[in-house]
Backbone as CSV, one residue per row, in Angstrom:
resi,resn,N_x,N_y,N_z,CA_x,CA_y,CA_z,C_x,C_y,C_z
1,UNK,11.385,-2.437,22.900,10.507,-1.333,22.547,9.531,-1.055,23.687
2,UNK,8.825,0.363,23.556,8.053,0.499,24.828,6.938,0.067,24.655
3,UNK,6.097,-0.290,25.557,4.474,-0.261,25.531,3.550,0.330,25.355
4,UNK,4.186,1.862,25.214,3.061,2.752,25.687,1.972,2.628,24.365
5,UNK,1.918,1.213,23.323,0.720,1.268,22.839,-0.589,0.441,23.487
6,UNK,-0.223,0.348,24.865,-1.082,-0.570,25.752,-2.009,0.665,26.047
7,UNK,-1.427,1.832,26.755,-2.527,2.821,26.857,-2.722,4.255,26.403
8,UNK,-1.596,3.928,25.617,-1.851,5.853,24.860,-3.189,6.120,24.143
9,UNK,-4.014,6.957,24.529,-5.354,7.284,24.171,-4.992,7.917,23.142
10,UNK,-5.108,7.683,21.647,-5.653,8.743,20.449,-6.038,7.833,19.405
11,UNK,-6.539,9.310,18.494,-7.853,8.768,17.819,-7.209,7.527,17.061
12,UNK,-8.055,6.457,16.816,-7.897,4.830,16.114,-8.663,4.917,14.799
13,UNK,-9.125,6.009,14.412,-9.115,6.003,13.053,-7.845,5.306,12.104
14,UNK,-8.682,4.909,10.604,-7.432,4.094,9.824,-6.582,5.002,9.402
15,UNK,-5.621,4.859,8.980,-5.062,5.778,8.393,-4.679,5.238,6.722
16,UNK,-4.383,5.841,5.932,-4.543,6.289,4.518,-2.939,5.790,4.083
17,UNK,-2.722,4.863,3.341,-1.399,4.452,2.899,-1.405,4.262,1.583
18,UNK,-2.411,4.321,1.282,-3.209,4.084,-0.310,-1.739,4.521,-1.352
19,UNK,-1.348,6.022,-1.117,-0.430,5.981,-2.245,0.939,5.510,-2.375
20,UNK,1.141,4.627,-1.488,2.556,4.147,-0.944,2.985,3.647,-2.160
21,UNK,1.767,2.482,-2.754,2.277,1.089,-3.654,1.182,1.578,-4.814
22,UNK,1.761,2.274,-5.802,0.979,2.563,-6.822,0.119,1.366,-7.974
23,UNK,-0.697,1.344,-8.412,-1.413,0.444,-9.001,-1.118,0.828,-10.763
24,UNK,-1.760,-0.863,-11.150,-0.837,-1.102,-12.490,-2.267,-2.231,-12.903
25,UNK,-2.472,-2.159,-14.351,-2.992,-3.803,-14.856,-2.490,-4.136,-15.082
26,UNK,-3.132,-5.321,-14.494,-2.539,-6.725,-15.027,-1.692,-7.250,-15.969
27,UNK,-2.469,-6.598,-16.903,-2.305,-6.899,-18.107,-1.514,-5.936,-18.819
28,UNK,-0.703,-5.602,-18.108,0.246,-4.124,-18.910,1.381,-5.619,-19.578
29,UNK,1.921,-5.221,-20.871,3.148,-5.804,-21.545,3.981,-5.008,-21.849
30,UNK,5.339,-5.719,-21.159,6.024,-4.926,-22.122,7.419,-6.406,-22.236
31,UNK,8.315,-6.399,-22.957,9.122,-7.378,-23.366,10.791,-7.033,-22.263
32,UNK,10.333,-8.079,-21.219,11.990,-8.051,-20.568,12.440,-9.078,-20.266
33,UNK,14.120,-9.490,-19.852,14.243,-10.150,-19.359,14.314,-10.686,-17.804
34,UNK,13.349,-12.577,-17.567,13.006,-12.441,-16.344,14.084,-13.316,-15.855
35,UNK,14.847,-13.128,-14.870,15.860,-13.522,-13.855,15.163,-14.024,-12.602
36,UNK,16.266,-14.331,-11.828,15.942,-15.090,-10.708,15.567,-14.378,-9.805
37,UNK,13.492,-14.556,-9.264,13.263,-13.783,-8.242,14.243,-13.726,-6.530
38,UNK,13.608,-12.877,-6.017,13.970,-13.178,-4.610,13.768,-13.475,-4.050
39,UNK,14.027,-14.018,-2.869,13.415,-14.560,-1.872,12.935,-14.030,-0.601
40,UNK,13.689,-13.270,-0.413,13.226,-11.799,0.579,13.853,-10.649,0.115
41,UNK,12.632,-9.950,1.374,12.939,-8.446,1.073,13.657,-7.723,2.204
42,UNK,14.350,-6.960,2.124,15.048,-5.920,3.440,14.393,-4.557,3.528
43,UNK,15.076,-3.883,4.681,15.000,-2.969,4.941,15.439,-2.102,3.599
44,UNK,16.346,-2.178,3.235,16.941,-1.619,2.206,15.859,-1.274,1.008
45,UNK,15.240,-2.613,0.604,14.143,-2.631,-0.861,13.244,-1.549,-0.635
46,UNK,13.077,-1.332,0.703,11.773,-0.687,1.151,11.622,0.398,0.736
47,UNK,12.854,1.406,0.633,13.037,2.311,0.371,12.278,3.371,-0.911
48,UNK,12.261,4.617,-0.513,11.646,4.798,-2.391,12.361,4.775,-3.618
49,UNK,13.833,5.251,-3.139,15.232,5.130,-4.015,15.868,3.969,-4.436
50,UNK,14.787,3.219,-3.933,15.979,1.260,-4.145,15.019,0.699,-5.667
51,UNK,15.903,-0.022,-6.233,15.414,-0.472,-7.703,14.158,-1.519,-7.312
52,UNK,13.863,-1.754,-6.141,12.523,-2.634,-5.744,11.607,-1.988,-5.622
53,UNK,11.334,-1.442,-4.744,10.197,-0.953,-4.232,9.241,0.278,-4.957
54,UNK,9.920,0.486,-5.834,9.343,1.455,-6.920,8.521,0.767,-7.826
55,UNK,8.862,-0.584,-8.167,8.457,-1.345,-9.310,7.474,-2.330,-8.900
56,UNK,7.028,-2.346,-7.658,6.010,-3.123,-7.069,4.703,-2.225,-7.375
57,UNK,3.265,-2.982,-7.479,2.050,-2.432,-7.899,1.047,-3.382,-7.179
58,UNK,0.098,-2.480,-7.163,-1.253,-2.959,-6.658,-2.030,-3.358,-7.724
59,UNK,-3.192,-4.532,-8.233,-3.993,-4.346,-9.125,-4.891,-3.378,-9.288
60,UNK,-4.976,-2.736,-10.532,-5.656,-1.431,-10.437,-7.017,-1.739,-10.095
61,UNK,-7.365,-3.033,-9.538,-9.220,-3.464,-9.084,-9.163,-3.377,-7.801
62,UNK,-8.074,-2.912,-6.870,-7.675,-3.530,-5.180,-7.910,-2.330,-5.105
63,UNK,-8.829,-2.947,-3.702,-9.316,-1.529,-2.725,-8.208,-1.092,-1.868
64,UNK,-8.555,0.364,-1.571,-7.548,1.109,-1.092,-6.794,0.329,0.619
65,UNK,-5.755,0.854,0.518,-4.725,0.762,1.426,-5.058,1.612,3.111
66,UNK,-6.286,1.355,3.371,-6.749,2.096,4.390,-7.547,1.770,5.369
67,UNK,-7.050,0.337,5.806,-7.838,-0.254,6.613,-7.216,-0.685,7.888
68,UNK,-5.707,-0.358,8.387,-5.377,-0.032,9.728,-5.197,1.040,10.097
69,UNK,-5.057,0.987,11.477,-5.325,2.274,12.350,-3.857,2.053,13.140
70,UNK,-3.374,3.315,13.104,-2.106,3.700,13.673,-1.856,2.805,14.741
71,UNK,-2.564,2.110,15.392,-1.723,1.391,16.724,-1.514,-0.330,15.664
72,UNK,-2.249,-1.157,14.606,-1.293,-1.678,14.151,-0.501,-1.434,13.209
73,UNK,-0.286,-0.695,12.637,0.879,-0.143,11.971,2.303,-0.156,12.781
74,UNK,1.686,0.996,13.660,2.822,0.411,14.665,3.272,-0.455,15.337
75,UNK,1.949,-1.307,15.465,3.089,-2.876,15.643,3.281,-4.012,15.459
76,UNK,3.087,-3.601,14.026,3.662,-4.424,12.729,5.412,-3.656,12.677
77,UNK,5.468,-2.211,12.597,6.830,-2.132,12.495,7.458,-2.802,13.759
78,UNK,7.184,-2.592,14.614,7.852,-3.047,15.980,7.826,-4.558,16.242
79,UNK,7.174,-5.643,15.071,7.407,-6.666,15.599,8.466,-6.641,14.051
80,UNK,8.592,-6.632,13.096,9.589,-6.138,12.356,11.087,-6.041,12.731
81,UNK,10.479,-4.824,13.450,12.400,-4.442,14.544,12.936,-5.469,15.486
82,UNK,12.040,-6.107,16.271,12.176,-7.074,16.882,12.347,-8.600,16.672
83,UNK,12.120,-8.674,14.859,12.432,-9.768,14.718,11.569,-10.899,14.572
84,UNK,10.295,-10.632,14.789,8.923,-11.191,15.144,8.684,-11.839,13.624
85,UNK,8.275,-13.524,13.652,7.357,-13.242,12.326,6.679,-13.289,11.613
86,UNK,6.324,-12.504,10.658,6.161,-12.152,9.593,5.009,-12.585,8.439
87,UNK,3.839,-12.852,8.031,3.846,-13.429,6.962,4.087,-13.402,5.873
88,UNK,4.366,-14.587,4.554,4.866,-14.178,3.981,4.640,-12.808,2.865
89,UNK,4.966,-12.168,2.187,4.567,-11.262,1.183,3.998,-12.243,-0.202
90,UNK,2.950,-12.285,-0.789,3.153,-12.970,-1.946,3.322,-12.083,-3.244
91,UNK,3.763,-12.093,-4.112,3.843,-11.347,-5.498,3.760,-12.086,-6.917
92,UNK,3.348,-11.766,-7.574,3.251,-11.614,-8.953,4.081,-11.323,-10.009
93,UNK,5.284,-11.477,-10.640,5.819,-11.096,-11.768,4.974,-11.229,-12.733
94,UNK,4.704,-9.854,-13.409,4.139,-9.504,-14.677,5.403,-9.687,-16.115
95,UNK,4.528,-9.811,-17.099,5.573,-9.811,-18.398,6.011,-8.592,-18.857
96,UNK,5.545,-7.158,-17.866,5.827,-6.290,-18.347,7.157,-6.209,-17.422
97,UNK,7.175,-6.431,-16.027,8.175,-6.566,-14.810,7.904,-6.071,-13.965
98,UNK,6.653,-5.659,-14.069,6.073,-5.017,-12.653,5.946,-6.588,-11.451
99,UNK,6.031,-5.794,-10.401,5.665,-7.376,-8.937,4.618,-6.669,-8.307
100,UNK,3.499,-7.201,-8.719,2.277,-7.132,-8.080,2.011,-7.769,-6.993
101,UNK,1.525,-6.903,-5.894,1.450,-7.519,-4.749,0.168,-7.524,-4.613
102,UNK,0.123,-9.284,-4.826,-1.110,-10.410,-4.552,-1.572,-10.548,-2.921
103,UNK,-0.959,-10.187,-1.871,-1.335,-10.032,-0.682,0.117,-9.856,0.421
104,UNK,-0.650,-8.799,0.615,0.515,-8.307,2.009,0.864,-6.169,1.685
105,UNK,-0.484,-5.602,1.098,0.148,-4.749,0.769,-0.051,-3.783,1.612
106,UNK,-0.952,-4.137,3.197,-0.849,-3.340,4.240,0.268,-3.182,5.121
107,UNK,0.877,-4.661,4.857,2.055,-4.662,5.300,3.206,-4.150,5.101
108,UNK,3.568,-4.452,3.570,4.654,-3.524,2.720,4.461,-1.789,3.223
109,UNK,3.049,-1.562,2.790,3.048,0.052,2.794,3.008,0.440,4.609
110,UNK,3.010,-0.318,5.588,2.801,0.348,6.879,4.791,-0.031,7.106
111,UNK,5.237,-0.491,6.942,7.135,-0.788,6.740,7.226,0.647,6.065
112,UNK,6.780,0.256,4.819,7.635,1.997,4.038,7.011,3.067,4.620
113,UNK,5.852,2.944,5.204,5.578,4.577,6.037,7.075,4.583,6.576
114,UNK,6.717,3.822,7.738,8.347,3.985,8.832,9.420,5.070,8.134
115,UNK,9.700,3.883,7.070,10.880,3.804,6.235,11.182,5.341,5.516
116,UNK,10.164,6.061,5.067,10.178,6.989,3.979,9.129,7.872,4.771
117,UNK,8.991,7.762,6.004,8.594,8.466,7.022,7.127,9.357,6.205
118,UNK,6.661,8.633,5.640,4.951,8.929,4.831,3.164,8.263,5.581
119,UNK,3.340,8.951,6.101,1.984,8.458,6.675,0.937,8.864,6.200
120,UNK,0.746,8.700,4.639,-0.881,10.040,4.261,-0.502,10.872,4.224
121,UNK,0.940,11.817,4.590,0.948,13.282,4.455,2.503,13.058,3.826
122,UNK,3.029,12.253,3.383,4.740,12.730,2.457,4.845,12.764,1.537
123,UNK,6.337,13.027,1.184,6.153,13.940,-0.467,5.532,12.614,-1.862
124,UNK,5.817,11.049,-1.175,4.726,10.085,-1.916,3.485,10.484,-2.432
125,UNK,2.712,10.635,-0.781,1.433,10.935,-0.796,0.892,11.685,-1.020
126,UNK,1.684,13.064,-1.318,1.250,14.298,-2.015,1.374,14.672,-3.437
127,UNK,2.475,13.261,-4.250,2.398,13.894,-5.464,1.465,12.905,-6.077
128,UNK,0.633,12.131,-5.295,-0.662,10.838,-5.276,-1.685,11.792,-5.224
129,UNK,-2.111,12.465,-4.395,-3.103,13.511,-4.451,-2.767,14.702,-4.601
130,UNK,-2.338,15.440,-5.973,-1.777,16.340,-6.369,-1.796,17.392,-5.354
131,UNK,-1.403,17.353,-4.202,-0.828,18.138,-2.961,-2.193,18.438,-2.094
132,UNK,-3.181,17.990,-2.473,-4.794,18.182,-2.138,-4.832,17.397,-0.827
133,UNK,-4.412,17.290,0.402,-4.533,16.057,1.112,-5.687,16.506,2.222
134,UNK,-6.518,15.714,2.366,-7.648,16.095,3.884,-6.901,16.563,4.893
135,UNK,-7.808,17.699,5.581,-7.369,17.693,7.247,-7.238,16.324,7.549
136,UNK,-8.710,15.457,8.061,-8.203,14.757,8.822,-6.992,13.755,8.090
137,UNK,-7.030,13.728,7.332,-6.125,12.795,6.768,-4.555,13.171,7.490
138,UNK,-4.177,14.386,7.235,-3.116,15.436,7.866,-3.509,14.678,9.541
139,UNK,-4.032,15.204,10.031,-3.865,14.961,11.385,-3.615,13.350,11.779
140,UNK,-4.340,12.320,10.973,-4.224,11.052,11.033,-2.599,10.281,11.405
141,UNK,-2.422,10.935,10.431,-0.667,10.823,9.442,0.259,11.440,10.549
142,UNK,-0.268,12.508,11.525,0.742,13.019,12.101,0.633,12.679,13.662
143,UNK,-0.875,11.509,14.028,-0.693,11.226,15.263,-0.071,9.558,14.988
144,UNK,-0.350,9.557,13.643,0.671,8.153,13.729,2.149,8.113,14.043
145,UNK,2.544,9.204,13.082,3.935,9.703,13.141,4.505,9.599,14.872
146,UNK,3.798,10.132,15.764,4.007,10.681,16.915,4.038,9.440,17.961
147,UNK,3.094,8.234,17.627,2.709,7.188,18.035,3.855,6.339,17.923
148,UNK,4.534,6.158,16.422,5.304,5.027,16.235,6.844,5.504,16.813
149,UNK,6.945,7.369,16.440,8.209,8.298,17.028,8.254,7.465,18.444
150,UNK,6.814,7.448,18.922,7.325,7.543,20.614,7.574,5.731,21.148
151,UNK,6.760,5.417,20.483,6.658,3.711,21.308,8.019,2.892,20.410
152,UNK,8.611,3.401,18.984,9.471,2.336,18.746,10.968,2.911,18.400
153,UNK,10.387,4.454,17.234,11.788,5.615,17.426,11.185,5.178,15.616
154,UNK,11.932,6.809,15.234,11.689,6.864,13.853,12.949,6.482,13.048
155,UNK,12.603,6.010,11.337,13.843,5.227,10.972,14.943,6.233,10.773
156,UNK,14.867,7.486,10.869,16.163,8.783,11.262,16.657,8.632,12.488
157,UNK,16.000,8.249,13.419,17.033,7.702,14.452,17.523,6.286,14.551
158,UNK,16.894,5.461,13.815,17.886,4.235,13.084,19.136,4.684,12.619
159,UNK,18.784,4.937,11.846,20.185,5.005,10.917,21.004,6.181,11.564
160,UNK,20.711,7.132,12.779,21.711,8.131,13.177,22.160,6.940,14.645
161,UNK,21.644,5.970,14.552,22.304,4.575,15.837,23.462,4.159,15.572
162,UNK,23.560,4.015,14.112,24.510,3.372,13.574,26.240,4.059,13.652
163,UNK,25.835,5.506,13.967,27.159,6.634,13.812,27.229,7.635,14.715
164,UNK,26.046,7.837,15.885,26.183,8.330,16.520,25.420,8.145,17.692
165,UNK,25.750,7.003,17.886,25.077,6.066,18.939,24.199,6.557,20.158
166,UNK,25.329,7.457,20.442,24.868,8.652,21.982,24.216,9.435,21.861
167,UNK,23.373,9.764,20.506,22.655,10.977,20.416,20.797,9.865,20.733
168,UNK,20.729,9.061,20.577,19.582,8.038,20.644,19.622,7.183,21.738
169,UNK,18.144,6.787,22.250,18.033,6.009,23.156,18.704,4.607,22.847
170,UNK,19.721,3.918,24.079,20.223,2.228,24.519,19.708,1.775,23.759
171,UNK,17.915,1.410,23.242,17.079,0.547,22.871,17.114,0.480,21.310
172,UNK,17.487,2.118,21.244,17.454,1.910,19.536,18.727,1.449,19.343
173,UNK,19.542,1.525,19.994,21.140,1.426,19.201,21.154,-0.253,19.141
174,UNK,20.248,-0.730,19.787,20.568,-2.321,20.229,19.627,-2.939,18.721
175,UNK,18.313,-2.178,18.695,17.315,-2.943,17.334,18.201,-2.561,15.949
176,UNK,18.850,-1.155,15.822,19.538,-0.864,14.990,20.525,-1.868,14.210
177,UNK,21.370,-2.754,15.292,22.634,-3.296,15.230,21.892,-4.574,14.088
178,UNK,20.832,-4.567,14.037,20.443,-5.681,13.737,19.069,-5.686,12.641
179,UNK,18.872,-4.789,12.191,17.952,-4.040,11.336,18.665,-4.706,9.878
180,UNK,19.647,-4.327,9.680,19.976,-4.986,8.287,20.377,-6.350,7.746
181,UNK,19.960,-6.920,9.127,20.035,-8.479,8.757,18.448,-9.444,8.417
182,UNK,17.513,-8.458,9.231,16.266,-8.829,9.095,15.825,-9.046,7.922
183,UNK,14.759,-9.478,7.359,14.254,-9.477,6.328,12.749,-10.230,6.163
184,UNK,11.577,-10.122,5.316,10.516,-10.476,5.640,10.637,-11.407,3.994
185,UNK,9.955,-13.061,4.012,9.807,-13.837,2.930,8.436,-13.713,2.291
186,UNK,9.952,-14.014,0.723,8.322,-13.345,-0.306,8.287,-15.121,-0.798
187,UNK,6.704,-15.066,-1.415,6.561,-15.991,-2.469,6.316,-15.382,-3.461
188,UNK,5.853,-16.759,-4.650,5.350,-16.085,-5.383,4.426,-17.012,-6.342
189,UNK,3.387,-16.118,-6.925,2.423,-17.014,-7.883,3.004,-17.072,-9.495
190,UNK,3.346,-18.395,-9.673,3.255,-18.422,-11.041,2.193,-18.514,-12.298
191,UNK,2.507,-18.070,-13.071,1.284,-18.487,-14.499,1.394,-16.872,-14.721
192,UNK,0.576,-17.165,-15.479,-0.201,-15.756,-15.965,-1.035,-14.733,-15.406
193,UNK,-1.499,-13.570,-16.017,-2.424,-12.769,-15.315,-3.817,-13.296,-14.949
194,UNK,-4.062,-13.903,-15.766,-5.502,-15.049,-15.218,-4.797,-15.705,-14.132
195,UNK,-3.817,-16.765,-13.746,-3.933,-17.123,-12.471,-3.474,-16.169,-11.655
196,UNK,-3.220,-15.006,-11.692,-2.833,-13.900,-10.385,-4.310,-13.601,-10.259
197,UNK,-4.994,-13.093,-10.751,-6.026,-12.543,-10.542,-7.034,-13.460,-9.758
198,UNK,-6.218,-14.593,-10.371,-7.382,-16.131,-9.507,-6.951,-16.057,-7.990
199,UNK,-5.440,-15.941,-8.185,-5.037,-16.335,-6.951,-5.183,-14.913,-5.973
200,UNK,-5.586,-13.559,-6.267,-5.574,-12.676,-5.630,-6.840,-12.713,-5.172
201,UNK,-7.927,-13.164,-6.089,-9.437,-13.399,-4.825,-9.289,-14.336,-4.195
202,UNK,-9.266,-15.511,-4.405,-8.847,-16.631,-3.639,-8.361,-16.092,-2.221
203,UNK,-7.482,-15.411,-2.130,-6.368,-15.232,-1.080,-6.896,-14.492,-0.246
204,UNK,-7.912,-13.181,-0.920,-8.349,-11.686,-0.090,-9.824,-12.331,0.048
205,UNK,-10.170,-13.539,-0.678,-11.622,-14.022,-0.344,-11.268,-14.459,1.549
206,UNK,-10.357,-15.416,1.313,-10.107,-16.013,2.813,-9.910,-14.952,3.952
207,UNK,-9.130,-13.827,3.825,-9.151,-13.356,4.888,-9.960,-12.253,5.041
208,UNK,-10.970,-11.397,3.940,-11.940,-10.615,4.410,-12.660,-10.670,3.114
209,UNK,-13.694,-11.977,3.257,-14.789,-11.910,2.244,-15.324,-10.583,1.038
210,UNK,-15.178,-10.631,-0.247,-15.599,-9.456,-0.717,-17.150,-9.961,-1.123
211,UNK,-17.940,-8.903,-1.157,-18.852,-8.593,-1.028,-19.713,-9.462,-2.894
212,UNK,-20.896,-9.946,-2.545,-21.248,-10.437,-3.811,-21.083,-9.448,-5.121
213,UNK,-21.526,-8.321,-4.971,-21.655,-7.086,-5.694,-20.715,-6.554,-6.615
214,UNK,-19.587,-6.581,-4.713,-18.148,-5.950,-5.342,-17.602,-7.171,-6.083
215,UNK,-17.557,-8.204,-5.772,-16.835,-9.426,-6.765,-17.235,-9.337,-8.188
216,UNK,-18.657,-9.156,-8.422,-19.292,-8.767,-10.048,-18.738,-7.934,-10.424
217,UNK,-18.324,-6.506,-10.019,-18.187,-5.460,-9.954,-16.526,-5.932,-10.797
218,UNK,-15.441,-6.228,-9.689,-14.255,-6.304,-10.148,-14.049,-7.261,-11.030
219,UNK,-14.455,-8.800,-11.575,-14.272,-9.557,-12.418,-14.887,-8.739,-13.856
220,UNK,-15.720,-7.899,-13.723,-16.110,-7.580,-15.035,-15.737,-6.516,-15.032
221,UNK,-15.032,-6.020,-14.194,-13.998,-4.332,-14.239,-13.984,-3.698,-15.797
222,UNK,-14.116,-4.557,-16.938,-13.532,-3.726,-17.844,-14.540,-3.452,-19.210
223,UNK,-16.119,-4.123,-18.409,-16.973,-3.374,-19.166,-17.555,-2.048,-18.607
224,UNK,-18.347,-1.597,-19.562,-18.912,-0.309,-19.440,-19.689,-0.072,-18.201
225,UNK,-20.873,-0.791,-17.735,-21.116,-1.037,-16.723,-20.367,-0.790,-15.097
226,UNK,-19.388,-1.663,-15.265,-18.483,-1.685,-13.681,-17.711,-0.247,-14.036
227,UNK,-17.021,-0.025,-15.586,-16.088,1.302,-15.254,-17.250,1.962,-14.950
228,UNK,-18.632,2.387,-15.433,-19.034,3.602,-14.681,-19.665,3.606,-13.230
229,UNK,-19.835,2.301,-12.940,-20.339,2.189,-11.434,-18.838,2.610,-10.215
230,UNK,-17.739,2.027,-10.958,-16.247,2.436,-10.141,-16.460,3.867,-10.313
231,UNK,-16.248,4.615,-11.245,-16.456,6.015,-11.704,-17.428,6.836,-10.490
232,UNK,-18.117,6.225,-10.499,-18.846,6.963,-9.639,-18.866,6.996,-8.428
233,UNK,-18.665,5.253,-7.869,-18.126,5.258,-6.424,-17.218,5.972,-5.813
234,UNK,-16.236,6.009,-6.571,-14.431,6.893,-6.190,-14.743,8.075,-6.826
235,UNK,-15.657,8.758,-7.652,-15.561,10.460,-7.774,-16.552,10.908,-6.705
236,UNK,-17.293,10.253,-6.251,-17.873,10.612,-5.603,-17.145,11.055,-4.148
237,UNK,-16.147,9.906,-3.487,-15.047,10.664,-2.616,-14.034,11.460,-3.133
238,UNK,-13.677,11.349,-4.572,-12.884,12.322,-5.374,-11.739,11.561,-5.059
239,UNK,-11.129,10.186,-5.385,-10.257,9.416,-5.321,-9.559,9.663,-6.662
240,UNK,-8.562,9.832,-7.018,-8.034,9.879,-8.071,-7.947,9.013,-9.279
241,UNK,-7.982,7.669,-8.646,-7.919,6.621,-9.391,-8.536,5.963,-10.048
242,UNK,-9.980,6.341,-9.108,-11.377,5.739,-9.974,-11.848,6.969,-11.112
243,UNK,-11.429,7.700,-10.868,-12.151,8.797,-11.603,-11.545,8.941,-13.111
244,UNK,-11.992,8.932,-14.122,-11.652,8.485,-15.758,-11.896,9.797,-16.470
245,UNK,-10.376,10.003,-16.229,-10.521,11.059,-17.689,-9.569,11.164,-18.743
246,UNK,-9.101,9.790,-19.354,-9.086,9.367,-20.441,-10.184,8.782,-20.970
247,UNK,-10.424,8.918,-22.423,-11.225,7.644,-22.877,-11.511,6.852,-22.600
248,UNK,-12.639,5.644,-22.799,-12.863,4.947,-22.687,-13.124,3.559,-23.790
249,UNK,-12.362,2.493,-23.606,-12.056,1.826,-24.748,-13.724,0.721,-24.511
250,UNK,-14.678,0.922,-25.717,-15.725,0.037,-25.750,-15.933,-0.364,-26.794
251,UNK,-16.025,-1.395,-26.950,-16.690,-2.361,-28.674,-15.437,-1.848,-29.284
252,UNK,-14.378,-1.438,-29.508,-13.162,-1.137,-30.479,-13.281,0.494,-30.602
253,UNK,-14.115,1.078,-30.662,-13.969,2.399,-30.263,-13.291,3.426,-29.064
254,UNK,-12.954,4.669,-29.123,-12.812,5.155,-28.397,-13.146,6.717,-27.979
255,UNK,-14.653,6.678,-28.130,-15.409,8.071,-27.525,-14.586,8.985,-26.482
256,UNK,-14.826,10.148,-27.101,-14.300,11.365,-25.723,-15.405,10.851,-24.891
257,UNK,-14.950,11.551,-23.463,-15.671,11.403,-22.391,-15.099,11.964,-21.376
258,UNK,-15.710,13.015,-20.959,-15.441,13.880,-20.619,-14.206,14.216,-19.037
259,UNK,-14.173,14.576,-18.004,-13.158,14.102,-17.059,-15.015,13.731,-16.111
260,UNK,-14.555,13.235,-14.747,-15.499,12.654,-14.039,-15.616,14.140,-13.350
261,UNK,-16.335,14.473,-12.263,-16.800,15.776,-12.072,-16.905,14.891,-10.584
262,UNK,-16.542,15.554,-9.620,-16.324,15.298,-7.967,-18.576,15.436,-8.002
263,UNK,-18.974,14.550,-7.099,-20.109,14.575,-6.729,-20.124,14.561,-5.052
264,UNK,-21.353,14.651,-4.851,-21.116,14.532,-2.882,-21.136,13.257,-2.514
265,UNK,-20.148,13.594,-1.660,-19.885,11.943,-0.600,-21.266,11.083,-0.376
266,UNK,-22.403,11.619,0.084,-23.479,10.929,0.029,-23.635,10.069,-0.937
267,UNK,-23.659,10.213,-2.115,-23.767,9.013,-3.514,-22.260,7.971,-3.415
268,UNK,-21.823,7.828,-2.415,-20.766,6.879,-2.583,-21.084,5.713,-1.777
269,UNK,-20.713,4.818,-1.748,-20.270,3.335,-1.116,-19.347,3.150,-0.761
270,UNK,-18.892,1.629,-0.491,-18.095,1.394,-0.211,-17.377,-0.263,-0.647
271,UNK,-17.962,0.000,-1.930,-17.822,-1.123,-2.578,-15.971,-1.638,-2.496
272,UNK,-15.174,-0.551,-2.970,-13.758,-0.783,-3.492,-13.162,0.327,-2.279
């Protein structure tokens, strides 16, 4: 692969992957049967059409998917292609059958950009923000695009390596040959939704401390309190996810309440 991420000058803003790996509780049930996990994942799972990668979830308490910037994205895919590796993915089987990903979900979602060629601006990420997407967000998404096109080759010229060798650069036809043997190792946490949830701070405590606030904040996620402090943090950027306009389940009741109403960015944080 080339270098040119040693000096290509553009903007290093993060870019936005948030709607790659849709979010789920914990605590969703539903009655299936559980079989023998896997042990890795391919190129193949990655996909949006493959019976995996659809059924993977974020905890609906995990902060957004937006904390690299196009030059590692890109080379995370490129040590990927190359074979480089990896850490592992860890996941979660739920009793409903969702696989919650307990850590690695910058990783998963900067692979399926590649993969499903979504950087913040594809048809994922647009039916995530009902087609509403930021400029910069748009521009983000499309100097990544241009970044990973140029320094590693996009996964349409993968897969056109495989059959029409001569239409693509030597370099791809050579990472190509060898793309479907790769694969990145998952673990996984057993027990219940209490130990995922244990084991998901635990894990995101070690590698980027959460904040005293935000830790109160997400362990008590499901009183009145934290939903309206989340409520307000994420309507305030007009995030989709934080913003509640279903009911709200308190003391056994369930009061209307109204949808959340977008406020100005100024009243937000950055708690989640």
């Amino acid at each position: 692969m080339t270098n040119d991420l040693d000096f290509i000058g553009i903007n290093m803003a993060k870019v936005n992957l948030d709607a790659l790996i849709a979010r789920e509780d914990f605590e969703v049930e539903e009655n299936v049967n559980s079989g023998k996990k896997k042990e890795t994942i391919s190129i193949e799972d990655i996909k949006t059409d493959s019976f995996f990668f659809p059924n993977l979830k974020k905890p609906d308490f995990q902060r957004e998917t937006n904390e690299w910037d196009s030059q590692k994205i890109c080379e995370l895919i490129r040590s990927f292609i190359e074979g480089d590796l990896i850490p592992a993915i860890i996941l979660w089987r739920s009793s409903g059958g969702y696989l919650f990903v307990i850590d690695g979900s910058h990783r998963l979602s900067a692979l399926s950009a590649w993969v499903n060629d979504d950087y913040g601006d594809g048809e994922t990420s647009k039916l995530f923000y009902d087609a509403i997407i930021p400029d910069e967000q748009l521009e983000i998404a499309q100097e990544t695009r241009k970044l990973v096109n140029k320094t590693v080759g996009s996964y349409k010229d993968f897969r056109l390596a495989l059959t029409h060798p001569d239409k693509v650069k030597p370099e791809i036809v050579k990472y190509a040959k060898n793309l479907g043997a790769l694969a990145i190792q998952l673990q996984w946490v057993e027990g219940d939704a209490r130990k995922a949830e244990s084991s998901f701070f635990k894990i995101n405590q070690q590698a980027a401390p959460i904040d005293k606030t935000e830790l109160k904040l997400l362990e008590s996620r499901k009183k009145p309190n934290s939903i309206s402090a989340r409520a307000i943090i994420r309507g305030g950027k007009g995030h989709k996810y934080w913003s509640f306009s279903e009911p709200i389940q308190i003391e056994g009741k369930r009061p209307a309440v109204p949808p959340m109403k977008k406020i100005s960015p100024t009243a937000s944080c950055d708690f989640f």
